[in-house]
N, C-alpha and C positions, 0 to 999 in steps of 0.2 A: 573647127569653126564654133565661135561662142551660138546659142541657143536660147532666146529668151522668152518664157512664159509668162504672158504679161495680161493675165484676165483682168478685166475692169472698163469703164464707161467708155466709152470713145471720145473726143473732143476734135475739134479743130484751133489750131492757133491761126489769127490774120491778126494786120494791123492795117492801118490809115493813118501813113506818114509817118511810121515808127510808133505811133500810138496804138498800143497790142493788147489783144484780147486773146483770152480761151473762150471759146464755144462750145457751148453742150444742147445737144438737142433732146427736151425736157415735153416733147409732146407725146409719142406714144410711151413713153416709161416716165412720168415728173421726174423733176430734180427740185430740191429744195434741200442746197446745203446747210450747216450752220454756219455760223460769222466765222469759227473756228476754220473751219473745212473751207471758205472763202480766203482769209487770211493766207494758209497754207499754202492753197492753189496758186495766187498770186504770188508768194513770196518767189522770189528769183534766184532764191539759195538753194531752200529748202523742197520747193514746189516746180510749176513748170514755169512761173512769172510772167507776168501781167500785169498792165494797168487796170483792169477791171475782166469777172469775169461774167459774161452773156450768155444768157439763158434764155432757150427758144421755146417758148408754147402754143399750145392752140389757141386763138383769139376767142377773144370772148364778147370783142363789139362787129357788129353783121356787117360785112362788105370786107372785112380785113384779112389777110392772108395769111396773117403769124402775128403772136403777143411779144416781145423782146424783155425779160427781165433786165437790170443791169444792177450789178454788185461792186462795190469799190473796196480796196484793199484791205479797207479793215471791217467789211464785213456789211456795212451800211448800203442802204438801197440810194440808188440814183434817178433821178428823174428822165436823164435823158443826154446824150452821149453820139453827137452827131456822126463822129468816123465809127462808132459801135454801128449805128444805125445804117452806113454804108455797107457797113461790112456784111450786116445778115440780108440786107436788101438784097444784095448780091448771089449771098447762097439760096435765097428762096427765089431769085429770078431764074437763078441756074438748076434749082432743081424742078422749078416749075415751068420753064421755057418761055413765059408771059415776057414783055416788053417791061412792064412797071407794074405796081403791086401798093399796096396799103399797108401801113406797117403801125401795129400799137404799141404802143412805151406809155409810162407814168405819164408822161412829160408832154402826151395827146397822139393823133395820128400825124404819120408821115407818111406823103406819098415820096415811092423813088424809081429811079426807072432808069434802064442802061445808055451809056453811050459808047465812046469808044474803049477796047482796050481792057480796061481794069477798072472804069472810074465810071463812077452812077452819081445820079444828079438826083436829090433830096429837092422836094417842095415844100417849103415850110409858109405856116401858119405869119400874120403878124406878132411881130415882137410885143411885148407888156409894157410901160413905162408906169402904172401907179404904183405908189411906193407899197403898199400892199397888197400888191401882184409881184414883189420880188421877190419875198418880202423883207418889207422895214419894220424894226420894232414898233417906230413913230411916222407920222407924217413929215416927209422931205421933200424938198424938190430933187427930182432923181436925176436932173443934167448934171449937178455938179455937188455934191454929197460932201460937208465938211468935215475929212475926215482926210489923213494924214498919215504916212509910215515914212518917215527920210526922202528920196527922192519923188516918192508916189504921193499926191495931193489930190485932192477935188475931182476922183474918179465920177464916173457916169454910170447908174444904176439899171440897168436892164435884164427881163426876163425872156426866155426863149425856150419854157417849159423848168430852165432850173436860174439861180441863178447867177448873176455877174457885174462886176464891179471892173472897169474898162479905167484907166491911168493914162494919160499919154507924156511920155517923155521926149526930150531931144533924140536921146543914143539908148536905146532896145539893149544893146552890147554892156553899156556902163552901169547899166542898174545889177547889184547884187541882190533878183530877184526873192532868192529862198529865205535873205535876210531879212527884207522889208515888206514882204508882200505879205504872209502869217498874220501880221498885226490888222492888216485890214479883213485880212479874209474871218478871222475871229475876233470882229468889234461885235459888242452889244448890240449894237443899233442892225445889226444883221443874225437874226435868230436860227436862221438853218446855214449860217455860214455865206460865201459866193465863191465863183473860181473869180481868179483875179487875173487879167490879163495887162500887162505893160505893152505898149503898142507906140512905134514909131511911123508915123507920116513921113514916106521918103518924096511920094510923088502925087498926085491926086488920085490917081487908079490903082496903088500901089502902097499896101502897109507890111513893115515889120513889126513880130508880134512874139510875144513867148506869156506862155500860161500858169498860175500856178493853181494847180486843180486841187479841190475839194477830192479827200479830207487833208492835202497836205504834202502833193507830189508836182514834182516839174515836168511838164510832159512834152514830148518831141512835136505834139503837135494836136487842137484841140478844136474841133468842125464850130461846136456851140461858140466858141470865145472867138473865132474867125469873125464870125455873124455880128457878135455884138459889139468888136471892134470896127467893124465898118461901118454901125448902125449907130456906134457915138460919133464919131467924126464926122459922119451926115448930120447927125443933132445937133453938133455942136457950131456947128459950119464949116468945120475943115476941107470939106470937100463935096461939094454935090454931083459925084460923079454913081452912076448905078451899075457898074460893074469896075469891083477890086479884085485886086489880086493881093490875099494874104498872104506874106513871106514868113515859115517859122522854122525850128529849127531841123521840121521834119521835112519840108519842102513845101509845094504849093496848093493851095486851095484857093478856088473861087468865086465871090459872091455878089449876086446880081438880086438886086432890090425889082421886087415888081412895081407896075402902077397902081397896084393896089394896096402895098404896105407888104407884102409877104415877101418870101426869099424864097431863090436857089442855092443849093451850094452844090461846088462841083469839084469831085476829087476820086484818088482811086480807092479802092479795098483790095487788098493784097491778102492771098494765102502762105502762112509760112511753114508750117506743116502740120501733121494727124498724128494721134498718138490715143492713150489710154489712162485713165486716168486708175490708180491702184487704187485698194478700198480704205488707205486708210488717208489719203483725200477725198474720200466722196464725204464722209460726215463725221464729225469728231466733236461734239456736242451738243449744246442743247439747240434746238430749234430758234430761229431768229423769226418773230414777227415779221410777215409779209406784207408792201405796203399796197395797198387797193389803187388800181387805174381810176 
């Protein structure tokens, strides 16, 4: 029988809807990879792969349960990553036994708390609409942004900690998103970039959606770009209905508008399995500046 020595960091892999993460828990030992050692980890060849990888610390604002780093594949920090943010709600519920819990990210506090099963429900903050709460290089009106890639036109501009540029099309299926979508995600007029989401209206309670996430990948399924695609459609009048159901290519998520302007989102976190990370993915160059909560 083979025998493998495998010292080095422990991790957990989960996803949300096929949108996959490594985990490291960075409270009683830190972790502060480089973009290198970030890169690697995520690569799916080379490393253990990932859409992003999450890092758990001790909070550092008073009432909060856990701080949530989040890293994107080429190394850059992210503001905020809603199925990320199910997924560690999940392991800190589970290792702390509580109902619901407080969670900090860049991108502000999230409450979340369990339901059935696998799937924990996120309370979020109201959404942003000034153009420099996106942000915009310039002053626009953010319902409908002149701006253009082939099929994608007059996207709607909203922030929900990071941000997002919402398209709607006839046919979600007909768009050759990887093609057309880049161009808007890296227009000028957007200085930290946006995920772009093409979003199909099948029914009023009911959107098809697929994402193309910052810095530049198509992901199976994306909590933030759920919220915002529901939240243009309501802006725009497509539907004044307060609970959707977002269809993407990972399966379902659901988001219910409060009376107050905030959201729920409701979906599961799944673990896919534990492993160890070797030393020559723990850090493999120079240190990356950290971005402050």
């Amino acid at each position: 029988m083979l025998s493998f020595d495998l010292p080095g960091r422990p991790f957990l892999k989960m996803h949300g809807l096929g949108n996959d993460f490594v985990i490291v828990d960075g409270r009683a030992q830190p972790f502060r990879p480089s973009a290198d050692a970030i890169r690697l980890i995520c690569d799916r060849h080379v490393g253990i792969g990932g859409d992003q990888l999450l890092v758990i610390e001790e909070p550092s604002v008073p009432q909060t349960h856990g701080r949530m780093r989040i890293y994107n594949v080429d190394g850059t920090e992210a503001e905020t990553c809603l199925n990320a943010t199910r997924c560690v709600v999940r392991l800190l519920i589970d290792e702390s036994g509580r109902d619901s819990l407080l969670l900090e990210t860049l991108g502000g506090l999230v409450e979340g708390s369990r339901c059935s099963g696998e799937r924990i429900a996120l309370r979020l903050e109201a959404p942003r609409w000034e153009w420099d709460a996106i942000p915009l290089a310039a002053p626009r009106d953010t319902l409908k942004l002149d701006l253009a890639s082939g099929p994608l036109h007059w996207p709607t501009a909203v922030s929900l900690g990071n941000p997002h540029l919402v398209c709607f099309v006839e046919s979600r299926d007909a768009v050759d998103v990887p093609r057309w979508a880049p161009a808007l995600q890296n227009d000028p007029l957007l200085p930290e970039g946006a995920n772009v989401g093409v979003a199909e209206l099948v029914a009023p309670d009911r959107l098809r959606l697929v994402v193309w996430e910052r810095p530049g990948i198509l992901t199976r399924a994306c909590g933030s770009g759920a919220c915002a695609a529901v939240l243009a459609a309501r802006r725009r009048g497509l539907t004044s209905e307060r609970r959707v159901t977002v269809e993407m290519p990972g399966g379902l998520l659901e988001v219910a508008v409060r009376e107050d302007g905030g959201l729920v989102l409701t979906g599961p976190a799944a673990v896919a399995f534990a492993g160890q990370l070797p030393e020559h993915l723990q850090d493999t160059g120079p240190k990356m500046k950290e971005r402050q909560p």
